[in-house]
C-alpha positions as CSV (number, residue, x, y, z in Angstrom):
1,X,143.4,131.0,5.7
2,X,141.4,129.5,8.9
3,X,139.6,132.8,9.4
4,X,137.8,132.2,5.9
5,X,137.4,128.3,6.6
6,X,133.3,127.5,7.1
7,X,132.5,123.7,8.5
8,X,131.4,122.1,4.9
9,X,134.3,123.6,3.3
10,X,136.4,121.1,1.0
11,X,138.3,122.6,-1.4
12,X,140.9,123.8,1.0
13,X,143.7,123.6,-1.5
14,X,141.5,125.8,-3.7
15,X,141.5,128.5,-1.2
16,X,145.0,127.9,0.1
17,X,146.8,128.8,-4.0
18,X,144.3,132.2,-4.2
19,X,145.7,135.2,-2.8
20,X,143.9,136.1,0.6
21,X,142.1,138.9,-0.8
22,X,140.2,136.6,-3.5
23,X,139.4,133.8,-1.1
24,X,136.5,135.3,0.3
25,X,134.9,135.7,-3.1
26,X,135.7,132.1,-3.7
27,X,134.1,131.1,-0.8
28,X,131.2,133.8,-1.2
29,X,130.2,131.8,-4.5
30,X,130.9,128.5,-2.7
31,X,134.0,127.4,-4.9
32,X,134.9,125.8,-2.1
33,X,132.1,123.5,-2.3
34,X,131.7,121.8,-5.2
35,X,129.0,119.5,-4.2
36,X,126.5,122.0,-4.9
37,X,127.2,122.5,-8.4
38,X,127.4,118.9,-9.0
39,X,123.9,118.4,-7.7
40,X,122.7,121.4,-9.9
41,X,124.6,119.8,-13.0
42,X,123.4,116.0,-12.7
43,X,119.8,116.8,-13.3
44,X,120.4,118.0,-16.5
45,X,123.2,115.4,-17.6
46,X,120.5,112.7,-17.0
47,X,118.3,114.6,-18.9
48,X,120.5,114.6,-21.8
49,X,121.8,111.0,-21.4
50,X,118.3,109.6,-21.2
51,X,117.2,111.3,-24.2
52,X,120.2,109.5,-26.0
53,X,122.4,112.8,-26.7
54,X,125.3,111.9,-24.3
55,X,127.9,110.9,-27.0
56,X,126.7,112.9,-29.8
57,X,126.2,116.3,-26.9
58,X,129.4,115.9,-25.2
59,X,130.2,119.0,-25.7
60,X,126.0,120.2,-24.1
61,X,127.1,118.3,-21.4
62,X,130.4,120.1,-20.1
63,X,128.3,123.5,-21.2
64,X,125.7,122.3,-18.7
65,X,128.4,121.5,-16.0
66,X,130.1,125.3,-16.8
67,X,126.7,126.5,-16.4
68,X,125.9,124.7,-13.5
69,X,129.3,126.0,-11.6
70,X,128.5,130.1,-12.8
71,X,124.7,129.8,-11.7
72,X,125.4,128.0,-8.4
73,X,128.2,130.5,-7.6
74,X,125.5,133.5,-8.7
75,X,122.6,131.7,-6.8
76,X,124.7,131.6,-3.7
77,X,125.7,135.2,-3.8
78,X,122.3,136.3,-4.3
79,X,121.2,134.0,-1.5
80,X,123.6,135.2,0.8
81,X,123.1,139.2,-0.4
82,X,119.3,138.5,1.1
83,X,120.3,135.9,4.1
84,X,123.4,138.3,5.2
85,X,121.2,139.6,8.8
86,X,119.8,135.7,9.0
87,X,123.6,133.9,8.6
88,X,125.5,136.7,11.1
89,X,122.8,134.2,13.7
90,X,123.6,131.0,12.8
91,X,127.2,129.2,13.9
92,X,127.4,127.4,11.2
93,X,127.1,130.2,8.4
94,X,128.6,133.7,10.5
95,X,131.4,133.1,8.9
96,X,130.3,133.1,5.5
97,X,132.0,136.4,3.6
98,X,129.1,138.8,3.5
99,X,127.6,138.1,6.8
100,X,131.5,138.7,8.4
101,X,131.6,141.4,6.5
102,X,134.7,140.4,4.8
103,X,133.0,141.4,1.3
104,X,130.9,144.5,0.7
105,X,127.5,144.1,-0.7
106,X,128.3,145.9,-3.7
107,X,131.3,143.8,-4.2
108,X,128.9,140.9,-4.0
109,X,126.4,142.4,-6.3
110,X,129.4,143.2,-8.5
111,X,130.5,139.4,-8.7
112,X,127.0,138.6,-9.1
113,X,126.9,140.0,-12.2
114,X,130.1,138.2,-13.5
115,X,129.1,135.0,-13.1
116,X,125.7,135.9,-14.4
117,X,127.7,137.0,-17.7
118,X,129.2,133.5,-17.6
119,X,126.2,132.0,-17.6
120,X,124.9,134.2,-20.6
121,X,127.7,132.5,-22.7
122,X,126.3,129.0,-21.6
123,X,123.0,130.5,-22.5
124,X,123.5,131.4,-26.6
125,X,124.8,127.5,-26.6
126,X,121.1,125.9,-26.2
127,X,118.8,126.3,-28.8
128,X,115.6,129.2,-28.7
129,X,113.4,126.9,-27.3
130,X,115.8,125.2,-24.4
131,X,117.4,129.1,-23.7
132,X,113.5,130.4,-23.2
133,X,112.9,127.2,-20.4
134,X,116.5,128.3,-19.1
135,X,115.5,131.6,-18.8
136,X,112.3,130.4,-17.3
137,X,114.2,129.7,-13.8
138,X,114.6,133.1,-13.1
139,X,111.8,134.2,-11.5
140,X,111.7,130.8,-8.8
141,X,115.1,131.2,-8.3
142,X,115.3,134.9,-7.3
143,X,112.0,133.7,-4.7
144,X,114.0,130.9,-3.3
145,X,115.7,133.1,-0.5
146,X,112.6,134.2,0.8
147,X,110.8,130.7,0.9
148,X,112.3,129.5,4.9
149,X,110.4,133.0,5.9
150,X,107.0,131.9,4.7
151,X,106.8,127.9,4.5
152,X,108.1,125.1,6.4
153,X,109.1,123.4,2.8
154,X,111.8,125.5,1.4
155,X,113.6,122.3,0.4
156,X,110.6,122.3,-2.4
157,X,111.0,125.2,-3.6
158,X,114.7,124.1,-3.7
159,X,113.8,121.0,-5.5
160,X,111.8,123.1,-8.2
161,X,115.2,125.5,-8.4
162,X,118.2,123.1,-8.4
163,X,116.1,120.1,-10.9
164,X,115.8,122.8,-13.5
165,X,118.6,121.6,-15.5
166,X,116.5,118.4,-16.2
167,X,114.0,120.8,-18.3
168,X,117.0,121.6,-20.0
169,X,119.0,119.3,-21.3
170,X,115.5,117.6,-22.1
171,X,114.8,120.3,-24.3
172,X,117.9,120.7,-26.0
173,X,117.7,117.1,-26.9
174,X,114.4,116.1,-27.5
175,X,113.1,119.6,-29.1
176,X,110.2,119.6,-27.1
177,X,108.9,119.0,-23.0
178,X,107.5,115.6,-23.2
179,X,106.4,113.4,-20.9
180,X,110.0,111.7,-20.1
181,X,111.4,114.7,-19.3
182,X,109.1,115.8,-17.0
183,X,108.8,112.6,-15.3
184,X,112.5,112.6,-14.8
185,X,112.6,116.7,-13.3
186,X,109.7,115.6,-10.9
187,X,111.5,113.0,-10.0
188,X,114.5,115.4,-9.4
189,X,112.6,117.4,-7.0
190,X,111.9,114.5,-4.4
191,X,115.3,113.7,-4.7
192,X,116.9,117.5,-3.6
193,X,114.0,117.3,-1.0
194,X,115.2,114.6,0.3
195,X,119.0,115.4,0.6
196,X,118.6,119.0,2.0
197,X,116.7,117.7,4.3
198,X,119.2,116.2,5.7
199,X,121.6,118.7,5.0
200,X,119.1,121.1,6.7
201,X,119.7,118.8,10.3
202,X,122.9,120.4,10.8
203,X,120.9,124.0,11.4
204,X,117.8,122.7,13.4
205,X,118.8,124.0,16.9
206,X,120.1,127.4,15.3
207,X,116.6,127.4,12.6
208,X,114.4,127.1,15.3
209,X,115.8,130.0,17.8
210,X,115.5,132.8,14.8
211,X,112.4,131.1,13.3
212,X,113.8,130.1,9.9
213,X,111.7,127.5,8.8
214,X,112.8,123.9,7.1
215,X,111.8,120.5,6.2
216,X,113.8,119.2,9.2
217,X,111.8,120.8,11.4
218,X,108.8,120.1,10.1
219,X,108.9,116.6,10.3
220,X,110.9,116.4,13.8
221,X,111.1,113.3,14.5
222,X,110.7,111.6,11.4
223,X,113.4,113.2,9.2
224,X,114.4,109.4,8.3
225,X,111.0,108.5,7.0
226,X,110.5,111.7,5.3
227,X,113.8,111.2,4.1
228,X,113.0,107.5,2.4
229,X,109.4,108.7,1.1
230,X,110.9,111.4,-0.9
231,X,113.9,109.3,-2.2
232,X,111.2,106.6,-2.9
233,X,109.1,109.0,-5.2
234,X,111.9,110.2,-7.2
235,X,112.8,106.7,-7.4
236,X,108.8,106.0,-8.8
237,X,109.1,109.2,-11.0
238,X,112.5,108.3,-12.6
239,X,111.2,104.7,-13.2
240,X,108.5,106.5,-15.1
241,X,110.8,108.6,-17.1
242,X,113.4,105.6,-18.2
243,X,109.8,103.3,-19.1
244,X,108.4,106.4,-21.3
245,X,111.6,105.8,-23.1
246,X,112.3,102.2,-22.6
247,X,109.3,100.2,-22.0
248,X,111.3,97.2,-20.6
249,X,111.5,95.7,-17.2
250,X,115.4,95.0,-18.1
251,X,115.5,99.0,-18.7
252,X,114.6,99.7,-14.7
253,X,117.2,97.7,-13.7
254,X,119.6,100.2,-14.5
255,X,118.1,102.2,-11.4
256,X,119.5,99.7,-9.0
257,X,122.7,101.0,-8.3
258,X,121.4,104.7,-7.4
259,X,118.4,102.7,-5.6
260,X,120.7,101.2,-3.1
261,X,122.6,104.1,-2.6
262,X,119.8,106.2,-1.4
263,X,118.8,103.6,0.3
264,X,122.0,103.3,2.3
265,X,121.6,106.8,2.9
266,X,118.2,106.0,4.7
267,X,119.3,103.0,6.6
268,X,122.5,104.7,8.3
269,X,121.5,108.1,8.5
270,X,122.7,110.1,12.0
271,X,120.7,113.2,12.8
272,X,123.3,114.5,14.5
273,X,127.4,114.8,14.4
274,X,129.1,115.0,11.1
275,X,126.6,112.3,9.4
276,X,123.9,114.4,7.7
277,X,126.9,116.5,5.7
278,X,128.3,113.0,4.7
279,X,125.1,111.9,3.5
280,X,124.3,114.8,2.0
281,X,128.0,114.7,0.0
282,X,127.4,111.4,-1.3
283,X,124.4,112.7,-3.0
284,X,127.4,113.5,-5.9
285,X,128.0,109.3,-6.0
286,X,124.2,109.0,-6.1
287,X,124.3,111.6,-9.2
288,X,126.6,109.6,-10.9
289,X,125.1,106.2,-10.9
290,X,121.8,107.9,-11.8
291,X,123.8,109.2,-14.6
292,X,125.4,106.0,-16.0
293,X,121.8,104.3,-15.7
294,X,120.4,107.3,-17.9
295,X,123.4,106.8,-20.2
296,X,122.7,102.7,-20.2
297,X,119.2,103.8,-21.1
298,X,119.4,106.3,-23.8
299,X,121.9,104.8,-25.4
300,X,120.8,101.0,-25.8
């Protein structure tokens, strides 16, 4: 099993129950990572929560998470089907299936298309007008490969990409984009800028020999700043959201929890080591305080 293992992986016993021969596809979609698909999903369980359709949408919300785990597994194949020359140069990602060449492109293109199907079935779930903004996503997430070629702020065009859910769930909900809604998704993008920056640290050496561009680097030095002025406006942008809903100062409270979380992220953050995949991981606790604080919120 070690020859498939890649440094962020954490579902080992996943991989270790699959035959050998379906491990690499597991690992091609990043099934062995979870944490990705829980930072797709939260965005649009707070959107749902906020706009007070938690209990009565249970059942939107695990279609959102089943969504979020097919699209993240087909956003990472496609990713990797365009990155396959770029990750054979980086140590950390050499290993990944396609650039090893333990699966075949069309094998990859073949999966692809699987979890794409998945997704479909999550799709006919939502209502016309939520499925159309769903289907809007396409386009900015079949770009996002190419953005660390042409900008220094891929992690923006991430942020646009892996927020998205928030349009939906907001949608389904509410009927309508309103103001809330997009208050909360742009407060979603600072957030995913902020935490793959960090997650982009691990690469800087490696991005800056090929000339793969990234947030990290940009900022050099002052990834910590960066770090807390992004966290800080998705903090400013979500306040906006739960005071469109709940024009209280009792009703911002509720972002405390997530607020001090982020911030601990800030205040301890290592640019080196093991640290900035730890911080980056406990993005998932930070996604679940926002999400009882949405819940709080919507509900009261």
């Amino acid at each position: 099993m070690n020859d498939f293992i890649v440094p962020d992986t954490e579902a080992h016993g996943l991989l270790a129950i699959l035959p050998r021969s379906l491990r690499p596809y597991a690992m091609l979609a990043r099934f062995d990572r979870p944490i990705g698909w829980w930072l797709l999903f939260w965005p649009g369980a707070w959107a749902v929560a906020l706009a007070g359709g938690a209990v009565e949408r249970w059942d939107l919300v695990l279609w959102l998470l089943v969504g979020s785990i097919a699209m993240r597994g087909a956003g990472c194949v496609y990713n990797d089907i365009v990155d396959r020359d770029l990750d054979a140069k980086v140590e950390r990602t050499r290993s990944r299936p396609l650039a090893s060449g333990a699966v075949s492109v069309m094998a990859a293109w073949g999966l692809l298309v699987l979890l794409c199907l998945i997704g479909l079935v999550v799709l006919v779930q939502l209502s016309p007008y939520a499925a159309v903004v769903a289907l809007a996503s396409l386009a900015p997430v079949a770009a996002y490969p190419f953005m660390k070629r042409i900008t220094w702020w891929p992690q923006a065009w991430l942020g646009l990409v892996f927020s998205w859910a928030a349009l939906v769930g907001w949608s389904e909900i509410a009927g309508a984009l309103t103001l809330p809604g997009l208050m909360l998704y742009a407060g979603c993008i600072c957030w995913v800028i902020g935490y793959d920056s960090i997650y982009a640290l691990q690469d800087k050496e490696d991005d800056a020999l090929i000339g793969i561009k990234s947030s990290a680097l940009r900022m050099g030095k002052h990834v910590r700043l960066g770090v807390a002025v992004f966290y800080a406006l998705a903090l400013v942008f979500w306040g906006a959201a739960v005071w469109q809903v709940r024009p209280q100062g009792l009703a911002l409270v509720a972002l405390l929890p997530v607020a001090v979380q982020l911030l601990w992220q800030v205040a301890t953050l290592k640019e080196d080591g093991a640290d900035p995949l730890v911080k980056f991981r406990s993005n998932r606790f930070a996604g679940l305080l926002m999400f009882l604080g949405c819940l709080v919120v919507g509900a009261a």
